[in-house]
C-alpha positions in Angstrom: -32.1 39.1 -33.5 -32.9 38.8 -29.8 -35.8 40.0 -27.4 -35.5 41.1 -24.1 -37.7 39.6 -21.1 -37.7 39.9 -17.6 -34.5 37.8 -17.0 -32.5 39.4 -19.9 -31.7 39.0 -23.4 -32.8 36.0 -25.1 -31.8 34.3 -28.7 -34.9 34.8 -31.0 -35.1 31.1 -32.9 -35.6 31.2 -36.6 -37.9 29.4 -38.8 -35.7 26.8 -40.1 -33.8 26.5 -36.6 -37.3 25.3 -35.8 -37.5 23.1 -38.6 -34.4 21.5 -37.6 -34.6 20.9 -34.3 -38.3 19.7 -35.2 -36.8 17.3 -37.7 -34.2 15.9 -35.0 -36.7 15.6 -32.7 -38.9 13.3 -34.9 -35.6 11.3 -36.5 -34.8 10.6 -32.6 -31.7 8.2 -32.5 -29.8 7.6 -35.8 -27.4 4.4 -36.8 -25.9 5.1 -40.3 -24.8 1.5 -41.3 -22.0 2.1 -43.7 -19.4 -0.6 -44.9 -20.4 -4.0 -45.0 -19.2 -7.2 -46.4 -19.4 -6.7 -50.1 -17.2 -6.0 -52.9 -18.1 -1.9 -52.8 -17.2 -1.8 -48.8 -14.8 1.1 -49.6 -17.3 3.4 -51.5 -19.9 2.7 -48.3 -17.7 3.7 -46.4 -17.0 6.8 -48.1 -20.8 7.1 -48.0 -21.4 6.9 -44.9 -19.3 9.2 -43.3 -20.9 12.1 -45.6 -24.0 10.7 -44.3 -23.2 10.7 -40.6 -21.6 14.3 -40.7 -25.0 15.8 -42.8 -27.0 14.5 -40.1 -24.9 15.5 -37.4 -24.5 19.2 -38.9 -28.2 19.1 -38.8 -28.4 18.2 -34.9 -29.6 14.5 -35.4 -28.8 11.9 -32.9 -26.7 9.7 -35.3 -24.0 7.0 -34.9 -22.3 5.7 -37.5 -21.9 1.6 -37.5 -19.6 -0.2 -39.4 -21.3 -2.9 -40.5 -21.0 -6.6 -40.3 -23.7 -9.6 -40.7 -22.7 -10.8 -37.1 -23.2 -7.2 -35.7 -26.9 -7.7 -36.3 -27.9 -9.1 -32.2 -26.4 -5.9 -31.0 -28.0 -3.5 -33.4 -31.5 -4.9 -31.9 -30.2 -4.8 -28.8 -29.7 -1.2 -29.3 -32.6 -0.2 -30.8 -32.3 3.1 -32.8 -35.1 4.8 -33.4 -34.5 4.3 -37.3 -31.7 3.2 -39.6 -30.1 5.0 -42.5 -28.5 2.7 -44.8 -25.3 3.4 -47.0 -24.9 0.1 -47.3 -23.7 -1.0 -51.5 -23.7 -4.4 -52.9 -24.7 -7.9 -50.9 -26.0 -7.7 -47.3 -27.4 -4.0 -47.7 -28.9 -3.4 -50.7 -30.7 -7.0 -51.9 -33.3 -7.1 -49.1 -31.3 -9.1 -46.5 -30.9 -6.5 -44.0 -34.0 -5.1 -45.1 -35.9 -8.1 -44.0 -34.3 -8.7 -40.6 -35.0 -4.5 -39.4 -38.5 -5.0 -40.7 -39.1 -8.3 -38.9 -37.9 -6.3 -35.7 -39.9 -3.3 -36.4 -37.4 -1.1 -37.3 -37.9 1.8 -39.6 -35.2 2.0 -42.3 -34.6 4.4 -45.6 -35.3 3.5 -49.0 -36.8 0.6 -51.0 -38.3 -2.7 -48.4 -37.4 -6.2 -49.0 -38.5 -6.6 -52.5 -37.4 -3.6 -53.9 -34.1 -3.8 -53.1 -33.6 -7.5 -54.0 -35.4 -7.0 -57.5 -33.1 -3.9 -58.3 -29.8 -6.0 -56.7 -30.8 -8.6 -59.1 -30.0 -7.4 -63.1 -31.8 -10.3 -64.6 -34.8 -10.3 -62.8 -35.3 -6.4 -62.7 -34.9 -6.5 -67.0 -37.7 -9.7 -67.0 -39.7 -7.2 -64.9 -39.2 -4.1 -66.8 -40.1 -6.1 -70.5 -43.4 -7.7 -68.5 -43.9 -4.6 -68.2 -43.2 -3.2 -71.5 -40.7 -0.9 -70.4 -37.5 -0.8 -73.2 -34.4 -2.6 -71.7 -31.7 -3.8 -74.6 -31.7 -7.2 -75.3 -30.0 -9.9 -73.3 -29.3 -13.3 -72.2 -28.4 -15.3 -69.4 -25.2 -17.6 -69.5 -26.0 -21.5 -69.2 -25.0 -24.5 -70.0 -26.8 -23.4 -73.2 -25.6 -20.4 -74.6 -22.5 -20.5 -76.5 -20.5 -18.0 -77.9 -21.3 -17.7 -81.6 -24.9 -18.2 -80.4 -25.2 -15.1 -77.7 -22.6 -13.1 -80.5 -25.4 -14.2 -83.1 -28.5 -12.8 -81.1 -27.1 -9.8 -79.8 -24.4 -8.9 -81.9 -21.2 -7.1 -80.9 -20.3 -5.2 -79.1 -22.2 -6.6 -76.0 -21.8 -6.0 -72.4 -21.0 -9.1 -70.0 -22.5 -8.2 -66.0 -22.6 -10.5 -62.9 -26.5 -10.5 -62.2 -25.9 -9.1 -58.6 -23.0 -6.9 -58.1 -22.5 -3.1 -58.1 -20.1 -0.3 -58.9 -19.9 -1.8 -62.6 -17.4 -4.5 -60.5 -17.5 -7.5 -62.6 -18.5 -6.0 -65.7 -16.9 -6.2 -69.1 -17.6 -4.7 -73.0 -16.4 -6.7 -75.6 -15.5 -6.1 -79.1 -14.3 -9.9 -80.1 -15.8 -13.0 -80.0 -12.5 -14.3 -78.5 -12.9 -11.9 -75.6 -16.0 -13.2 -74.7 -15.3 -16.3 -72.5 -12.5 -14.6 -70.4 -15.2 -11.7 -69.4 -17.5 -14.3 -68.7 -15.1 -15.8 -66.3 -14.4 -12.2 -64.7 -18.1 -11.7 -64.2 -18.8 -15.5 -62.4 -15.6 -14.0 -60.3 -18.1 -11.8 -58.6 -21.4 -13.7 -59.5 -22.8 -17.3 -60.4 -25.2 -15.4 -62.3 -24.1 -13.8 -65.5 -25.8 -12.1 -68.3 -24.9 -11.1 -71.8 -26.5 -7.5 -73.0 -27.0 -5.8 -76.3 -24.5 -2.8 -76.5 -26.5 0.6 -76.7 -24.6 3.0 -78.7 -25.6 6.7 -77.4 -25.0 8.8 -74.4 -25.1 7.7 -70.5 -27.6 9.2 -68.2 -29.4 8.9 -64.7 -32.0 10.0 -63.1 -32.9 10.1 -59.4 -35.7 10.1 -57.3 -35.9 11.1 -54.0 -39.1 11.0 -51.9 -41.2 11.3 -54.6 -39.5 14.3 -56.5 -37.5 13.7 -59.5 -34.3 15.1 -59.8 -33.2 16.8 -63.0 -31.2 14.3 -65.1 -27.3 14.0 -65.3 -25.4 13.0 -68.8 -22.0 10.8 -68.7 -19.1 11.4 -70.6 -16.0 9.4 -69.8 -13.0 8.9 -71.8 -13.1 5.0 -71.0 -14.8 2.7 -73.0 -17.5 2.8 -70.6 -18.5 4.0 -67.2 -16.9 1.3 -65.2 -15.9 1.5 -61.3 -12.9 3.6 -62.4 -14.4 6.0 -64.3 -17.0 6.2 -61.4 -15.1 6.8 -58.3 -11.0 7.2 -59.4 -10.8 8.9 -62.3 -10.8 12.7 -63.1 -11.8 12.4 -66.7 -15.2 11.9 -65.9 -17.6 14.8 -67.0 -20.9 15.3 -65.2 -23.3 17.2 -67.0 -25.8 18.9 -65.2 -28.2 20.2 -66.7 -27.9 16.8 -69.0 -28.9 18.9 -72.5 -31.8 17.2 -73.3 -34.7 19.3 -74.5 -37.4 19.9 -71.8 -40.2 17.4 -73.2 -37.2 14.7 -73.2 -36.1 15.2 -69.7 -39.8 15.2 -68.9 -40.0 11.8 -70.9 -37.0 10.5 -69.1 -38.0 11.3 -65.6 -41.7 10.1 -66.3 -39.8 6.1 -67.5 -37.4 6.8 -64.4 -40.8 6.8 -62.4 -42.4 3.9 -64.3 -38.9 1.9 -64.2 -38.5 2.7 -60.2 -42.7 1.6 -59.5 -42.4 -1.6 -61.6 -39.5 -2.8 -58.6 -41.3 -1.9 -55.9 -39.1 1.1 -55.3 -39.8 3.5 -52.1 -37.7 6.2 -50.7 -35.0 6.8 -53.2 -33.4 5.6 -55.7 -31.2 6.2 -59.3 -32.2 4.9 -62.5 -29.6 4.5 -65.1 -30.4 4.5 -69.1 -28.6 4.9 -72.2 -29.9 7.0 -74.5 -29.2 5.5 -78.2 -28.4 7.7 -81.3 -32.3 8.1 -82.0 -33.2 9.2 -78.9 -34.8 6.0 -77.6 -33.9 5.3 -74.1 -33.0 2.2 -72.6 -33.3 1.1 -68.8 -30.4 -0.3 -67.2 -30.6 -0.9 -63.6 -31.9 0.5 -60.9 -29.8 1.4 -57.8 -31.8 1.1 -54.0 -28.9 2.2 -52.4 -27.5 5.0 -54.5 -23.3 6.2 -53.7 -23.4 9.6 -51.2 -19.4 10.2 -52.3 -18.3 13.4 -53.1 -18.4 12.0 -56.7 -21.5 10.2 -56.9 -24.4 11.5 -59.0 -27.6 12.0 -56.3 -26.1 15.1 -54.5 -25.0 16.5 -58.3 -28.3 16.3 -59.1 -29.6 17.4 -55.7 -27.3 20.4 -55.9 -29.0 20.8 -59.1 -32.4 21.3 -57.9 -31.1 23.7 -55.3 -30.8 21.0 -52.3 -27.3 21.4 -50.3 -26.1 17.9 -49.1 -27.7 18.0 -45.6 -31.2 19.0 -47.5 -30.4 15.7 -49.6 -29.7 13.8 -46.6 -32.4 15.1 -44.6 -35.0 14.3 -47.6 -33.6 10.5 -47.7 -34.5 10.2 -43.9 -37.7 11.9 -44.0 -38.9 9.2 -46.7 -38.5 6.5 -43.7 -40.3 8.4 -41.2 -44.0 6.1 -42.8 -41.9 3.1 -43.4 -43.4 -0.2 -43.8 -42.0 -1.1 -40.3 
């Protein structure tokens, strides 16, 4: 529609092209820090660049940086007015960068410097979580101490073998035979001094994500591999997504409320995915927690975004919105 004044015809603006502009207005100037040094560089990446061309699509200000430790002096030399991170893995999501933008004052999505290193870090984030008296399976951490017929002893087999602060499922390993057990070890150490052995959880695969303050309806995984490792997560087109997850609606509701409790005992802010298995009684188990959730075109926040009714850009512009009363 248009209305006609004194100097001709002019474009009537809508409601939401008000909203937007009003929303790029307040985001002012964007960096979208994407990449990094870690071992999921590729997926960031991938992240990223959705990132950068929702915002854009939206009118925003936003630049997209490719991200490197020693690339920090000229980001504060820049100043954005905030910083959207799609950083996975070491240096983005453990607190690191976190720190340094709040030290300089600048605003940033998702969890602060606590948060994200509790989530990064599996073995502290399950101490927490059992503190707490939230259910997380059973586990150990690998020392000088623990042996195999020991660990195979108190958890049993199968059992799951993770580096303590690594993402993607890099690193990780299920076996089925004690003489398995020290080679997967070794893979883990590959990635992480840390390692820790966890009891198996035989059931169904789910998330749940939250997103500045909503929780998003769950998703259920199905993958032909043995488990949902980085294949089955970002290569493979055997991977079913289910959507709604076919719980009942007082589970989902149960789910979402532990999702809550999981994401508040870490300090979480902003957004964030928590993962669960469900075991064949219907108990579920936390996992981990992911600060920096994957924005690929097959990773599970926009599926369950889309879910709710949120296109991609909504998604996006929710995430950034969450900064706009951050800590810094």
């Amino acid at each position: 529609m248009s209305t006609i004044t004194g100097s001709g015809i002019k474009p009537e603006i809508s409601h939401a092209q008000e909203q937007l502009a009003a929303f790029a207005e307040r985001a002012g100037r964007v960096a979208v820090l994407m990449g990094g040094e870690s071992a999921e560089r590729e997926v960031s990446l991938r992240s990223g660049n959705a990132v950068l061309a929702a915002l854009k699509a939206q009118g925003v200000d936003a630049h997209g940086v490719d991200w490197r430790a020693s690339r920090l002096p000229e980001l504060l030399l820049d100043r954005p007015d905030r910083v959207f991170i799609a950083l996975h893995g070491r240096g983005g999501e453990d607190g690191v960068l976190q720190g340094a933008l709040q030290l300089a004052g600048i605003p940033y999505t998702g969890s602060g410097v606590l948060g994200c290193a509790l989530s990064m870090d599996k073995i502290r984030a399950k101490q927490i979580w059992c503190a707490a008296g939230l259910p997380t399976p059973d586990f150990l951490i690998v020392d000088a101490h623990i042996d195999s017929s020991s660990a195979i002893d108190r958890l049993g087999l199968p059992l799951m073998v993770k580096p303590a602060r690594e993402g993607s499922s890099l690193g990780i390993s299920l076996v089925t035979r004690a003489e398995d057990l020290p080679a997967a070890v070794a893979l883990a150490r590959d990635f992480d001094p840390q390692v820790l052995l966890e009891s198996y959880i035989r059931g169904g695969e789910y998330t749940v994500a939250l997103v500045d303050g909503e929780v998003l309806p769950a998703i259920k995984l199905e993958t032909p591999r043995a488990f949902y490792d980085y294949e089955a997560k970002y290569q493979a087109d055997t991977t079913r997504y289910l959507c709604p997850a076919g719980l009942a609606a007082e589970e989902e509701a149960a789910l979402g409320t532990l999702a809550r409790q999981a994401f508040a005992a870490l300090d979480g802010a902003g957004w964030g995915r928590v993962d669960f298995m469900r075991d064949e009684s219907g108990q579920p188990w936390l996992i981990e927690l992911n600060a920096v959730p994957g924005m690929t075109d097959h990773s599970l926040v926009p599926m369950a975004a889309a879910q709710a009714g949120w296109s991609f850009e909504q998604l996006v512009q929710r995430i950034l919105t969450s900064s706009f009363g951050s800590r810094a």
